[in-house]
N, C-alpha and C positions, 0 to 999 in steps of 0.2 A: 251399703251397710247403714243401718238404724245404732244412733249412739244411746247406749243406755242407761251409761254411767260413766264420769268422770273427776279425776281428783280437784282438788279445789288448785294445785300447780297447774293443773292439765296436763300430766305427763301419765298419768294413768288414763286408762281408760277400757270401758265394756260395751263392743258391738255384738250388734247379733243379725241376718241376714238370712231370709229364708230364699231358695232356689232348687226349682225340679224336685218338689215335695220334699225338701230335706232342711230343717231348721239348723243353723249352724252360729255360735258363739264362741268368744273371740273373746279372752281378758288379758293386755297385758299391762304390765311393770305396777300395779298395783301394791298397795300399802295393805297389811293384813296383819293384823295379832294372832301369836301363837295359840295352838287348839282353842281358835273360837271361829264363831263364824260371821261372815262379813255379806249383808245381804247387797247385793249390788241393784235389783230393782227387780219389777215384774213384768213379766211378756203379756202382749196381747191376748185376748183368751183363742185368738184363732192359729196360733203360736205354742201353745199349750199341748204338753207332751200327754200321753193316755197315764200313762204310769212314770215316777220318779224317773231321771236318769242321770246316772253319775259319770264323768271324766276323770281324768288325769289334771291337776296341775302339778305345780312345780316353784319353790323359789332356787332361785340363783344368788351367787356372790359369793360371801365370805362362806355361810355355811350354807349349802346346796340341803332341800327337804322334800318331802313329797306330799303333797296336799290333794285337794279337791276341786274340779265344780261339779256345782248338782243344777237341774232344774226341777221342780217339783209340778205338782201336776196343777195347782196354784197359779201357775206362772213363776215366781217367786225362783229367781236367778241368784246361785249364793256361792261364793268362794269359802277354803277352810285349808291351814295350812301344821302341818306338822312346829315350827317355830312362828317366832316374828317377823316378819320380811317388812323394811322398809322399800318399796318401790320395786321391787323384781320376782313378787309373785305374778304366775304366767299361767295360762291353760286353754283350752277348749274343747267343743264339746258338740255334736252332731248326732242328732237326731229326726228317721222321720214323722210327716205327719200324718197323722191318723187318715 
């Protein structure tokens, strides 16, 4: 796995890892503000999905919510979480390549 973002503690962090034509991303325990969105960085253009494609996340803890990842067609890798999550937003997200 290619590391493609990480928190300045290093306890967050976003991989991504292409194999057998299927791009696959990886976020966890990430720091995120409530309904905003948090761009984690951008894929390789040979990495790059034809059309948007959204995930599941998720934070955990005290109050459990339901968020996002998206990749766009950009590259551009971005988390989005119903609250605030300090450190236990989670998600991923799989898609193939063209």
């Amino acid at each position: 796995p290619v590391m493609l973002y990480t928190e300045r503690d290093g306890n967050g962090t976003v991989y991504y890892r292409k194999s057998d034509g299927l791009v696959c991303i990886v976020v966890n325990f990430v720091s995120i503000g409530a309904k905003t969105e948090k761009v984690f960085g951008t894929l390789p253009e040979e990495l790059r999905p034809e059309h948007d494609v959204i995930g599941y996340g998720w934070s955990r803890g005290t109050s459990n919510s339901i968020g996002q990842v998206a990749v766009n067609v950009d590259g551009t890798v971005a988390g989005w979480c119903s609250i605030a999550s300090t450190r236990y937003f989670c998600g991923s997200i799989c898609y193939p390549l063209p």
